[in-house]
C-alpha positions as a Markdown table, in Angstrom:
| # | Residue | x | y | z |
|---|---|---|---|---|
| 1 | Unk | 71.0 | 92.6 | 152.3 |
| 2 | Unk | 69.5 | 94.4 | 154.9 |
| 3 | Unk | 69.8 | 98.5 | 155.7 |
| 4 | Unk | 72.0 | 98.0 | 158.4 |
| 5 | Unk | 73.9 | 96.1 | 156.5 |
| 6 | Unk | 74.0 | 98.4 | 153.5 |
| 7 | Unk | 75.1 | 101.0 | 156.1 |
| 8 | Unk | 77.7 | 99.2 | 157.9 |
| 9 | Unk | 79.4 | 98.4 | 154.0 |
| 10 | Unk | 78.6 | 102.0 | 153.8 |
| 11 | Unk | 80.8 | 103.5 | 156.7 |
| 12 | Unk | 83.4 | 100.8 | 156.0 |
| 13 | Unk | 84.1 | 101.5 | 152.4 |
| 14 | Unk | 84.3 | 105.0 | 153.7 |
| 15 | Unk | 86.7 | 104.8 | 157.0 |
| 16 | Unk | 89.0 | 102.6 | 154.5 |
| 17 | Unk | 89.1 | 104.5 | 151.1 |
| 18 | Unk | 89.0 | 108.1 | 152.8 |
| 19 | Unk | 93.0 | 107.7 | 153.8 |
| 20 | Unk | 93.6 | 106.4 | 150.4 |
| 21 | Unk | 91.6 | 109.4 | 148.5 |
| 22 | Unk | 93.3 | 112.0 | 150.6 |
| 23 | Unk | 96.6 | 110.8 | 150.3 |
| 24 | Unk | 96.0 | 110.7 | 145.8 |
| 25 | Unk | 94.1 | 113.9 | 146.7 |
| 26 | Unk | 96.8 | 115.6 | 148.8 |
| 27 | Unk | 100.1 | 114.4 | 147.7 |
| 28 | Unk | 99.6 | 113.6 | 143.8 |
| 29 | Unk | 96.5 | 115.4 | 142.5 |
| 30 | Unk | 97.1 | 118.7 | 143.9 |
| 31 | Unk | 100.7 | 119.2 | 143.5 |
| 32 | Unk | 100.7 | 117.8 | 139.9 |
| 33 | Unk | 98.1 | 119.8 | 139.4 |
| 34 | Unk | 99.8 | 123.3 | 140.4 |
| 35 | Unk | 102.7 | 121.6 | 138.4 |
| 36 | Unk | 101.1 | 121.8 | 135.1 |
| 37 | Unk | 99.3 | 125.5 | 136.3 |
| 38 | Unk | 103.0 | 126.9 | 136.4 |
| 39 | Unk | 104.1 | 125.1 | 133.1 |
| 40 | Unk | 101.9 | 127.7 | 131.0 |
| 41 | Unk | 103.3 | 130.9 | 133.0 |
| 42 | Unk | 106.2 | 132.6 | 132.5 |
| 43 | Unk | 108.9 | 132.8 | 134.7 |
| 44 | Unk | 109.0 | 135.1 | 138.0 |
| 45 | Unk | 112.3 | 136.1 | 136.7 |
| 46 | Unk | 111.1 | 137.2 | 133.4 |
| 47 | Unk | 109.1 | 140.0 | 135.2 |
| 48 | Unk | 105.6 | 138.6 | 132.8 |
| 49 | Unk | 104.4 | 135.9 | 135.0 |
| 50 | Unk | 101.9 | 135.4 | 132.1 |
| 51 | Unk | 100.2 | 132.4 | 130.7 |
| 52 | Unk | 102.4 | 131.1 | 127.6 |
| 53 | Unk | 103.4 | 127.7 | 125.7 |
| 54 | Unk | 107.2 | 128.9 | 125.5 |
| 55 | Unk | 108.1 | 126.4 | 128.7 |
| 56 | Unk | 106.8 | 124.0 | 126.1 |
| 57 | Unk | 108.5 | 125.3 | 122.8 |
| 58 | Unk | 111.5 | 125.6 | 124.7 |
| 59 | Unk | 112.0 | 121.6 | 124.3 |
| 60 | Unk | 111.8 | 121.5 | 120.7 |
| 61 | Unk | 113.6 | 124.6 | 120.0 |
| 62 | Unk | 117.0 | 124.2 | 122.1 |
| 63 | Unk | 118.7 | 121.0 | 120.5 |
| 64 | Unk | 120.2 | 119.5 | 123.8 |
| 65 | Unk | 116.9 | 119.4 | 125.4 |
| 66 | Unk | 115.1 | 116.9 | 122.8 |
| 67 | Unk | 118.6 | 115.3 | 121.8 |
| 68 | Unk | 118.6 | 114.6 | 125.5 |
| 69 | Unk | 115.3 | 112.9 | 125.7 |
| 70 | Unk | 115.9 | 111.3 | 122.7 |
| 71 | Unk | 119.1 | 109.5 | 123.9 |
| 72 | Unk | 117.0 | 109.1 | 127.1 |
| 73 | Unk | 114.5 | 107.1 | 125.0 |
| 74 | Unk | 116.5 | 105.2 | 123.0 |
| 75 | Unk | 118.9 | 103.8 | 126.2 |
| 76 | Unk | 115.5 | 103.2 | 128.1 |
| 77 | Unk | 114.4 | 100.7 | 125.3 |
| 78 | Unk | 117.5 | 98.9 | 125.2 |
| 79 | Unk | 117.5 | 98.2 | 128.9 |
| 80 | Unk | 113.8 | 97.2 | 128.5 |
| 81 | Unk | 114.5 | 94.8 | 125.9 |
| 82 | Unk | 118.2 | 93.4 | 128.2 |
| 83 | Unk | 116.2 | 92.8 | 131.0 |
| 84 | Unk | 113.4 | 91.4 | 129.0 |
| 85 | Unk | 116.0 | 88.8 | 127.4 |
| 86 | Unk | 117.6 | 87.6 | 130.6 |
| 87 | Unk | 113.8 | 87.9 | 132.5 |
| 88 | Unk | 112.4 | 85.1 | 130.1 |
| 89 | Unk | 114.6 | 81.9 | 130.6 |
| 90 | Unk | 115.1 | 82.9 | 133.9 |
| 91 | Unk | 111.3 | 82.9 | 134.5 |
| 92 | Unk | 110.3 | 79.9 | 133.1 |
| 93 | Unk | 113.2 | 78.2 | 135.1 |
| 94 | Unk | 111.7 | 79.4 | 138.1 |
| 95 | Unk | 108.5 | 78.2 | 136.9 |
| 96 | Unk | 108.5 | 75.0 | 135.1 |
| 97 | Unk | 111.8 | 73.3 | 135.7 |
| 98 | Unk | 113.0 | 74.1 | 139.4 |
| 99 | Unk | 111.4 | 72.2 | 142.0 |
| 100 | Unk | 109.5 | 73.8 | 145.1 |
| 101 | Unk | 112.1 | 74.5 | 147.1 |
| 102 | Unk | 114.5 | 75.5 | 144.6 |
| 103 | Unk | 112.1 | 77.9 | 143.3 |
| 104 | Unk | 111.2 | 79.7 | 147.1 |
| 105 | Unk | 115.4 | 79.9 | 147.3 |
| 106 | Unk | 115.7 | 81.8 | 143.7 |
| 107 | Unk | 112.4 | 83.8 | 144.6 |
| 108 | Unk | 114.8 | 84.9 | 147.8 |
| 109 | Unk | 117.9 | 85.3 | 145.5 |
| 110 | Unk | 115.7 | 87.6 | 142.9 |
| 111 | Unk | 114.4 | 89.4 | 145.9 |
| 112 | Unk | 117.6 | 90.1 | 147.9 |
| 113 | Unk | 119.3 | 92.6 | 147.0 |
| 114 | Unk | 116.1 | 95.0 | 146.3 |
| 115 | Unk | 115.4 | 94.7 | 150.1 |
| 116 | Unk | 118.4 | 97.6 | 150.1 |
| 117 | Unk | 118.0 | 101.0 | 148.9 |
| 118 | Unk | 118.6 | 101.6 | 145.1 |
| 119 | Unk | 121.1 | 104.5 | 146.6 |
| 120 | Unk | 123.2 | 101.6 | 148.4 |
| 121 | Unk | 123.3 | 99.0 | 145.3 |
| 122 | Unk | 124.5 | 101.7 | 143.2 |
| 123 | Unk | 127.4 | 102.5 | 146.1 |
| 124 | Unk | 128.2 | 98.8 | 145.7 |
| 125 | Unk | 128.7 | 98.4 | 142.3 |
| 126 | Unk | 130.7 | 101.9 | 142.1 |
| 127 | Unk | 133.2 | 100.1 | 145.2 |
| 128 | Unk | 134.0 | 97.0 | 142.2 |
| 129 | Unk | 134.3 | 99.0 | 139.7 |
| 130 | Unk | 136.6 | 101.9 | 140.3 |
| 131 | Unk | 139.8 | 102.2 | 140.0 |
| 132 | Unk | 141.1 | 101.2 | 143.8 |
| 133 | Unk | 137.9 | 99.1 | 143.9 |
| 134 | Unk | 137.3 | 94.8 | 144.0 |
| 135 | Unk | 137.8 | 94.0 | 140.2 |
| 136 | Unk | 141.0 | 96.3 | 139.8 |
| 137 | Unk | 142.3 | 95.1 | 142.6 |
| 138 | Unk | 141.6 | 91.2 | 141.7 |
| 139 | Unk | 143.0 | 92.0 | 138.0 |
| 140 | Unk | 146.1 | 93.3 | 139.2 |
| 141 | Unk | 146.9 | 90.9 | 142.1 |
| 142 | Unk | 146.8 | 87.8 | 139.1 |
| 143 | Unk | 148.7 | 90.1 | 136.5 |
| 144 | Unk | 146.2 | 90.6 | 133.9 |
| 145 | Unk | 146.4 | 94.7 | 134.3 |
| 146 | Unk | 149.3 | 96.5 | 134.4 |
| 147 | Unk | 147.6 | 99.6 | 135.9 |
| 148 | Unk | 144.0 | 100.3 | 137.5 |
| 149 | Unk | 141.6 | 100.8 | 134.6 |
| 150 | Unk | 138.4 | 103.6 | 135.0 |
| 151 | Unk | 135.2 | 101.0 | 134.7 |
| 152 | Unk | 133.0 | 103.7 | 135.8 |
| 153 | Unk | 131.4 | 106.8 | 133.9 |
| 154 | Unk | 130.4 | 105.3 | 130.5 |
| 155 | Unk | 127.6 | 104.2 | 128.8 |
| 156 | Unk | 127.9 | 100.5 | 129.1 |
| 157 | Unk | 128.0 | 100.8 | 132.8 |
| 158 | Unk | 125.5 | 102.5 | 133.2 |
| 159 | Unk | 123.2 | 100.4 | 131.5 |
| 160 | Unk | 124.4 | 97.4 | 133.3 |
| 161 | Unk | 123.5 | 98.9 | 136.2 |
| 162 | Unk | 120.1 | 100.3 | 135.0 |
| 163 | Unk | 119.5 | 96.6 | 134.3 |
| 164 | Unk | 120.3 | 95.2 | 138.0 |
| 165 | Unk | 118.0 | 97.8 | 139.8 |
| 166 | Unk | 114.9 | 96.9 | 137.5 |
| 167 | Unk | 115.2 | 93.5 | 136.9 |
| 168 | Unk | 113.3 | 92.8 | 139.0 |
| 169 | Unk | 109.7 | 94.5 | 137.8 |
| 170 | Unk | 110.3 | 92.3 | 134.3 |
| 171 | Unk | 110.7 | 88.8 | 136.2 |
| 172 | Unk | 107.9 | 89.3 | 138.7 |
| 173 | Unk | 105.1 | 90.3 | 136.1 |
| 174 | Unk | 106.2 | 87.2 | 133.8 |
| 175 | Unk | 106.6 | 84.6 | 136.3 |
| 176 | Unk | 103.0 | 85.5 | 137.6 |
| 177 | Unk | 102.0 | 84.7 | 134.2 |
| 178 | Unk | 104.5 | 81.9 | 133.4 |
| 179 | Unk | 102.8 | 80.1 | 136.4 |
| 180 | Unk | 99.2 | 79.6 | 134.8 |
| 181 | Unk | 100.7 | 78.2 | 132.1 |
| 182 | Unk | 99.6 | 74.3 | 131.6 |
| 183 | Unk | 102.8 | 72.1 | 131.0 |
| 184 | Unk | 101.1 | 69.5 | 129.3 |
| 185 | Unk | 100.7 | 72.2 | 126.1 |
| 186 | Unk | 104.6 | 72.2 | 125.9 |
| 187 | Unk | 104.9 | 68.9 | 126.4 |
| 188 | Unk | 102.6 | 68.4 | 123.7 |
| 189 | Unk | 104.2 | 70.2 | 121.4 |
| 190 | Unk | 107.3 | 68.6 | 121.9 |
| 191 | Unk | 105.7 | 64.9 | 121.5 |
| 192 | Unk | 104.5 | 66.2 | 117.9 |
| 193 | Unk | 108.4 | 67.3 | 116.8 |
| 194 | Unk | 108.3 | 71.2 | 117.7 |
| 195 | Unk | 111.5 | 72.9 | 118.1 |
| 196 | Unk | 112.5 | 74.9 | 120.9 |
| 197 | Unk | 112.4 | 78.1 | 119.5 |
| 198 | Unk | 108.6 | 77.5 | 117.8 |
| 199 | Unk | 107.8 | 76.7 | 121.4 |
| 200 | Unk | 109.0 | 79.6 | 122.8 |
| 201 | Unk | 107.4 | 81.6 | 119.3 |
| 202 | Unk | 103.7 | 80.2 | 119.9 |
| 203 | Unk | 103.2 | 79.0 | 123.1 |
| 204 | Unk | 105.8 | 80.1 | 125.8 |
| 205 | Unk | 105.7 | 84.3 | 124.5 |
| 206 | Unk | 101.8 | 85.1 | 123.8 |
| 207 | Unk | 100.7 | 83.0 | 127.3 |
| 208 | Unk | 103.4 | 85.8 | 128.8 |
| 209 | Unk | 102.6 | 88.4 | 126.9 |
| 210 | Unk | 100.1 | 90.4 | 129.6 |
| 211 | Unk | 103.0 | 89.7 | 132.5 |
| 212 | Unk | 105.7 | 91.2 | 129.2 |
| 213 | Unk | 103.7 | 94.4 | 128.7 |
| 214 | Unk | 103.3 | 94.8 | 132.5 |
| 215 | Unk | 106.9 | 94.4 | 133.1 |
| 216 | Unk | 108.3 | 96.4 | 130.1 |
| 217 | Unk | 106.0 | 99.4 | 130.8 |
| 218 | Unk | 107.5 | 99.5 | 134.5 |
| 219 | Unk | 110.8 | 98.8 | 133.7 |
| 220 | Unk | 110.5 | 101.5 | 130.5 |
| 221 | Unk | 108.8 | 104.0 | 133.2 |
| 222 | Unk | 111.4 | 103.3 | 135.9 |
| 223 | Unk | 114.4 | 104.0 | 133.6 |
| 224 | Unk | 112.8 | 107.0 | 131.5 |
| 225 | Unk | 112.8 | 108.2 | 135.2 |
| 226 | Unk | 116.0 | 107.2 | 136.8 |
| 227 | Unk | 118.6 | 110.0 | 138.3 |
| 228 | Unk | 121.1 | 108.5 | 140.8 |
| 229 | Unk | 121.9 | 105.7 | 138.0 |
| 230 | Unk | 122.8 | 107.1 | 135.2 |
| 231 | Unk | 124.3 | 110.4 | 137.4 |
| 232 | Unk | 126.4 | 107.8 | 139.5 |
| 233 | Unk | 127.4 | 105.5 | 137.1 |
| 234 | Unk | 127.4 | 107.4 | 133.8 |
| 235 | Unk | 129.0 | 110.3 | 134.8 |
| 236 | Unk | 128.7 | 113.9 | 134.2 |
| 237 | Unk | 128.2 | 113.2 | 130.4 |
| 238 | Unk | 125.4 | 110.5 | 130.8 |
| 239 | Unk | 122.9 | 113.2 | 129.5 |
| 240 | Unk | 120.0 | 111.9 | 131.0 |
| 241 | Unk | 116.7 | 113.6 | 131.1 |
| 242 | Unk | 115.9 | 113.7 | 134.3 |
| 243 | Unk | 119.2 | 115.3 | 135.0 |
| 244 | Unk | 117.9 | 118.5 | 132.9 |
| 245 | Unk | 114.4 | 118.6 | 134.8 |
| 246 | Unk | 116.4 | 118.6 | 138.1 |
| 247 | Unk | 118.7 | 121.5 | 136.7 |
| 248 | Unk | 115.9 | 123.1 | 136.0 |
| 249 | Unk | 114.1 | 122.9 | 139.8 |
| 250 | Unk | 117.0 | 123.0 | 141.6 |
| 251 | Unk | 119.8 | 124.5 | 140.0 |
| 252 | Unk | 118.5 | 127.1 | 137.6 |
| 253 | Unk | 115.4 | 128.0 | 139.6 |
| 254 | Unk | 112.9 | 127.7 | 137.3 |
| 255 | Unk | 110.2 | 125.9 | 138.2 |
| 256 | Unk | 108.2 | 126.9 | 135.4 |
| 257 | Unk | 110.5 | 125.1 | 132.6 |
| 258 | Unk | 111.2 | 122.6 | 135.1 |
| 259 | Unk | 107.6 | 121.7 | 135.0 |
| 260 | Unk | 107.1 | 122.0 | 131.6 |
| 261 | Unk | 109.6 | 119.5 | 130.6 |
| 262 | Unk | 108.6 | 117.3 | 133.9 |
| 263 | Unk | 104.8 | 116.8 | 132.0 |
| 264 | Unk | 106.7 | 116.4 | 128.5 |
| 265 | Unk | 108.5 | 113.7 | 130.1 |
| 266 | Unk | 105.0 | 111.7 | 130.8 |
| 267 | Unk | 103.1 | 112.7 | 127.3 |
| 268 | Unk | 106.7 | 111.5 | 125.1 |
| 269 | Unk | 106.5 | 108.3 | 127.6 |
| 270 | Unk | 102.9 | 107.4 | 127.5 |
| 271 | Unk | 102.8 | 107.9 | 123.7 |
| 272 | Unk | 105.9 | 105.6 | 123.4 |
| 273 | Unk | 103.9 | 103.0 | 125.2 |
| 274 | Unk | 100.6 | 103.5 | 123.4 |
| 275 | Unk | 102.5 | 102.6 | 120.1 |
| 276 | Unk | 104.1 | 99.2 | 121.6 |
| 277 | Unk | 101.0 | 98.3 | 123.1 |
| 278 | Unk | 99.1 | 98.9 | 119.7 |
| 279 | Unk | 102.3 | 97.3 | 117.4 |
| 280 | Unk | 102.3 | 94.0 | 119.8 |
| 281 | Unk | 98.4 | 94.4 | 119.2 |
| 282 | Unk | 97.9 | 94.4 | 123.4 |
| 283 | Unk | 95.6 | 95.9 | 125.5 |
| 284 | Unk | 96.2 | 98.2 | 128.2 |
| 285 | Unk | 93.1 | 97.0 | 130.6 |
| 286 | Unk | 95.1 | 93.5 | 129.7 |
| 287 | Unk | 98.2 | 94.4 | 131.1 |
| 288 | Unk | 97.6 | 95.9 | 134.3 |
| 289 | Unk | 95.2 | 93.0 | 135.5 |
């Protein structure tokens, strides 16, 4: 390669990454940054404004802040591991039995409805379900209700529709992986008597597994993180975590705590996915490929 064009690389790697350094630089380094500087000093209201950890021991030593995340948690793994189960078989249908067309029309089905707003999906699914909305309605009109029943503002719902907005970051990741793998492996071990489920055990699951992990960190990540869900659907006593950082910022003031519980949020996250990654013996550099 010559100089000129070692420089010409030079100045085009540079034109091309600068936007994309400032914009980490400007609009997530720096402010996370000053986030985690106010999470060690006391509050302007407290008249210190010194550096201390009680932002921090304020989690563990007020019950409803770490009952909170730990119902947070817990709901966030079982909507991982719903959309996870219905992800699979709808995955490898898409990949291994529908044909070429029928699979570019389910892509467009899988896609559709996230080409709207999360805000707007939500909207929709609070119209069926209240109490004037589609499904009383329809229940009533063929007799089966006597009187409009309240579907909204519990927990059920509102994992159902924690499921429908992430659904799709678990079937993309393991249909990408689905795809590279060689039929002629299960139709091997079907020619030598392998059941279905040993199929899906030793062949179908570890070829997915890096597309799995990929899906079930962003799905986890997206859910540990969700407000308008769990506020719309669940109610005022969905008690999600989020919901407490937001009080925090916006309704208390205090953007110290706010902070505080904002960066607690990410270590109690991370360290949840560092233990499934090392229990399903994966690694990270794995996933993200």
């Amino acid at each position: 390669m010559t100089s000129y064009s070692r420089r010409r690389t030079g100045w085009t790697f540079f034109i091309f990454f600068t936007p994309v350094a400032l914009w980490l630089l400007l609009l997530l380094i720096l402010p996370h940054v000053e986030l985690l500087r106010m999470s060690f000093l006391e509050s302007e209201y407290s008249g210190e404004g010194g550096f201390t950890f009680n932002n921090y021991l304020g989690f563990f030593t007020e019950p409803i802040y770490w009952r909170t995340f730990v119902r947070t948690a817990c709901f966030s793994i079982l909507v991982t591991l719903i959309v996870l189960a219905l992800s699979l078989p709808l995955a490898f249908y898409v990949t291994k039995i529908a044909n070429v067309r029928m699979r570019g029309f389910l892509m467009i089905l899988i896609l559709l409805p996230f080409w709207v707003s999360e805000l707007i999906r939500v909207y929709g699914w609070m119209i069926i379900l209240r109490e004037s909305g589609v499904l009383n309605s329809f229940m009533l009109s063929l007799g089966l209700w006597r009187e409009p029943v309240e579907l909204l503002y519990n927990d059920v719902v509102m994992i159902m529709g924690l499921v429908y907005t992430t659904a799709l970051f678990m079937v993309v990741p393991i249909i990408g992986s689905m795809e590279s793998l060689d039929d002629t492996l299960i139709e091997a071990a079907f020619d030598l008597g392998a059941k279905k489920f040993t199929i899906w055990k030793e062949i179908i699951i570890p070829w997915s597994m890096p597309g799995i992990m990929s899906g079930s960190i962003v799905v986890f990540m997206i859910v540990l993180g969700s407000y308008l869900t769990p506020k719309l659907m669940g109610g005022t006593n969905s008690l999600w975590f989020t919901e407490q950082i937001y009080n925090q910022f916006i309704t208390y003031f205090n953007w110290n705590q706010g902070s505080a519980f904002g960066f607690l949020l990410l270590l109690l996250s991370s360290g949840i996915i560092w233990i499934v990654l090392k229990l399903t013996g994966q690694k990270l550099s794995e996933v993200v490929k």
